[in-house]
C-alpha positions as CSV (number, residue, x, y, z in Angstrom):
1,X,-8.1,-5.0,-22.4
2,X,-7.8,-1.8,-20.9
3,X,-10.0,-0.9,-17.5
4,X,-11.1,2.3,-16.1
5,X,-10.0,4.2,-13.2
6,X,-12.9,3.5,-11.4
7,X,-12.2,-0.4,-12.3
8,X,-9.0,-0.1,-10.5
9,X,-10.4,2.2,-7.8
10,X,-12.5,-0.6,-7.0
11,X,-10.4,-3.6,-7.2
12,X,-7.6,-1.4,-4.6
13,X,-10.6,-1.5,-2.0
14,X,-11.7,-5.0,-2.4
15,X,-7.7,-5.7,-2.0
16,X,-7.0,-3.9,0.5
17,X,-10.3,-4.6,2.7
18,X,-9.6,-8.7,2.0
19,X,-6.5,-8.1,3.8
20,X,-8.4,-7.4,6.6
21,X,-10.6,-10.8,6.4
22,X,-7.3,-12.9,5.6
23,X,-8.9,-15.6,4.1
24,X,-7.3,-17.8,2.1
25,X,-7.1,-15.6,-1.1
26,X,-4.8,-12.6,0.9
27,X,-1.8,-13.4,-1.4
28,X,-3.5,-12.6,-4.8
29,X,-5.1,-9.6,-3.1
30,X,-0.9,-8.9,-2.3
31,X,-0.4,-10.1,-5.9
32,X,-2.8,-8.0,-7.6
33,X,-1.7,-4.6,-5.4
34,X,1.8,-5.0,-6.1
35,X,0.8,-5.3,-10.3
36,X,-1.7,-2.2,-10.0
37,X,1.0,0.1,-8.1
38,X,1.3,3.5,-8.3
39,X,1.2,6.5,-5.7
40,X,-1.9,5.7,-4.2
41,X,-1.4,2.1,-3.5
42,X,2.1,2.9,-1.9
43,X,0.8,5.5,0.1
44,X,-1.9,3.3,1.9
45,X,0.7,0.6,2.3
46,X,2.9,2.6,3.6
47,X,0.7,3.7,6.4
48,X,-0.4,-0.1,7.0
49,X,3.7,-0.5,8.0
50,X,2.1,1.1,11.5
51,X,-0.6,-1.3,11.9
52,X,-1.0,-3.4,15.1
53,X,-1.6,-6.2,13.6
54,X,1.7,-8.0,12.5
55,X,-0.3,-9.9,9.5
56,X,-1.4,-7.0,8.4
57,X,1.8,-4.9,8.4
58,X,3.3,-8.2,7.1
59,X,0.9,-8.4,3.7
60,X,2.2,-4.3,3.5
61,X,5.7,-5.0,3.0
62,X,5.4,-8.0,0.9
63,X,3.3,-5.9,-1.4
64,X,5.5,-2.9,-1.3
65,X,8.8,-5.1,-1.8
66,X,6.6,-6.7,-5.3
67,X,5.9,-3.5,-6.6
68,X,7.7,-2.3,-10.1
69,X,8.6,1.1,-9.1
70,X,8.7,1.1,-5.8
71,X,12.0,3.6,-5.0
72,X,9.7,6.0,-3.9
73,X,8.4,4.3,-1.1
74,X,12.1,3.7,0.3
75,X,12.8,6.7,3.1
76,X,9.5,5.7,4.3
77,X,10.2,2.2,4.7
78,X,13.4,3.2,6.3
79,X,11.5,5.5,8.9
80,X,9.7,2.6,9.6
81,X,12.4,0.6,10.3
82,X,13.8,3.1,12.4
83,X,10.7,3.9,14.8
84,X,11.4,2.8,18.0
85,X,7.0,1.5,17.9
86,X,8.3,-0.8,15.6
87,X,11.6,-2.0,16.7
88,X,10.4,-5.3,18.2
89,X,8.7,-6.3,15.1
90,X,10.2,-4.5,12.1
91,X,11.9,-8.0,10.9
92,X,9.6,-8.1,8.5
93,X,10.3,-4.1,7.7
94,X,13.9,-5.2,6.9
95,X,12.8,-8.1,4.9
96,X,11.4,-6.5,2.8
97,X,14.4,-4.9,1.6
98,X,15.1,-7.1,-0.7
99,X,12.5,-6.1,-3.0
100,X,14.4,-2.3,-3.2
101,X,18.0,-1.2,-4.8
102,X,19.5,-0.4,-1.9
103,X,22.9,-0.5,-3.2
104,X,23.1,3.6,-1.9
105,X,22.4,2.5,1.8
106,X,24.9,0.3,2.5
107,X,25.6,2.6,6.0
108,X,21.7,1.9,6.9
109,X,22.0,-1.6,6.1
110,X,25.0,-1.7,8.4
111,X,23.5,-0.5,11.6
112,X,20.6,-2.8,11.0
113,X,23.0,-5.8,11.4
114,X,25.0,-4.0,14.2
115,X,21.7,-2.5,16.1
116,X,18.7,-5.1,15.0
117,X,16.6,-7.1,16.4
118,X,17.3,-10.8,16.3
119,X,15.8,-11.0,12.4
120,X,16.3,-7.8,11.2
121,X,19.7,-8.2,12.1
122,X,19.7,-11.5,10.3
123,X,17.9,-9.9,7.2
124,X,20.4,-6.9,6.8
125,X,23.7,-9.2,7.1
126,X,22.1,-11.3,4.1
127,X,21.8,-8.1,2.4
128,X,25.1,-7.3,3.3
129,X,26.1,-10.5,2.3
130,X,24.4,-10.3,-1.1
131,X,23.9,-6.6,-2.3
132,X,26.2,-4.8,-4.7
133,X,26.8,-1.4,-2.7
134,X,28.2,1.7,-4.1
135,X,31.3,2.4,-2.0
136,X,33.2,5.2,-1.2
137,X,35.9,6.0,1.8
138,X,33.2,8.5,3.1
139,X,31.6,4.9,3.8
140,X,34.4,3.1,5.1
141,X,34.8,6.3,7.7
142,X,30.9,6.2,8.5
143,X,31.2,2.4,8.8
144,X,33.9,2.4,11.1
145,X,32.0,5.2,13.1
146,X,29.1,3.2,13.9
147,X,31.4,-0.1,14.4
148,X,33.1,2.4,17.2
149,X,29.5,3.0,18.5
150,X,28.5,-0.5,18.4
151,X,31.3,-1.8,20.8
152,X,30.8,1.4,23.3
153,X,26.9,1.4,23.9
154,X,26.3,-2.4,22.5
155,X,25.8,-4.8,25.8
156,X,28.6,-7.3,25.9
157,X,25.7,-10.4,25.3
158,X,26.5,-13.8,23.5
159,X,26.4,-12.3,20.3
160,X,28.4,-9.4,20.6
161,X,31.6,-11.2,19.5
162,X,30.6,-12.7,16.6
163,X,29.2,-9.7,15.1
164,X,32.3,-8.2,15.9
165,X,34.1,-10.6,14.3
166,X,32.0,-9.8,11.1
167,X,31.4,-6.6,11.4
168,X,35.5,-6.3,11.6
169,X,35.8,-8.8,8.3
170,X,33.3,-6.3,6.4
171,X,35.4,-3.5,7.4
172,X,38.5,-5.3,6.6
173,X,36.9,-5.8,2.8
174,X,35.4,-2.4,2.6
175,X,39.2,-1.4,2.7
176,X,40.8,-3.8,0.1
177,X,37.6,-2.1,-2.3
178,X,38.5,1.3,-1.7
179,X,42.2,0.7,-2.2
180,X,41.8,-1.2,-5.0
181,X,39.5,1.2,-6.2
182,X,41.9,4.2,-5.7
């Protein structure tokens, strides 16, 4: 059966207005966005990302990470991310990663693990952990670069030397890729 524009026009609303109620339908609402797609539905999710209420920005990214063709919607996720608004709740931001290829971002991903709040650190080193990245040595250098950053400006806290240790075993495998690669 194939609906009209207007059909979908009006089911986006209802959607995205039953967020707001967050009754106990809000995960077809999240369901039914991600199926529908397109620019328009990206577009207002991607300005929900700002909203002050974490649910809210929540139900954004889990929609935007269940959308088909979602690619387009990555910078913006990653500005997101970034914003220093958001840095004290943007585990969810990097969650939703998952849902993306971010197999060209491998550098981002990094510095999410190395700079991140306590989840979004722990949601980018299981993306580091289970992502296919396309390396190069200009990564490896850039990797390294931000490593060297990390242990000059990073406070010296109780998890500072096991991300180290990590961070130094990713390097350490970055490596063995590139000269095996080469």
């Amino acid at each position: 059966m194939k609906y009209s524009k207007d059909f979908y026009m009006k089911e986006i609303e209802t959607c995205f207005a039953n967020f707001y109620k967050k009754d106990e339908e809000v995960y077809r609402n999240v369901a039914v966005l991600a199926k529908i797609g397109g620019p328009e539905v990206i577009e207002r999710l991607l300005k929900m990302l700002y909203e002050e209420d974490s649910d809210i920005q929540y139900l954004a990214v889990k929609t935007l990470a269940q959308i088909e063709n979602n690619q387009s919607a990555l910078p913006d996720l990653f500005s997101a991310i970034h914003d220093p608004k958001l840095k004290s709740r943007n585990g969810s931001l990097v969650e939703a990663l998952d849902g993306f290829d971010v197999s060209d971002h491998f550098i981002d991903i990094f510095k999410l693990y190395l700079n991140g709040s306590l989840k979004a650190a722990a949601m980018a080193k299981d993306l580091l952990d289970h992502t296919e990245f396309n390396i190069s040595s200009r990564t490896l250098k850039k990797t390294k670069k931000h490593l060297h950053n990390f242990v000059n400006n990073s406070l010296k806290d109780d998890s500072y030397d096991s991300k180290m240790i990590e961070a130094t075993d990713i390097i350490n495998d970055l490596e063995v890729l590139i000269n095996e690669s080469e």
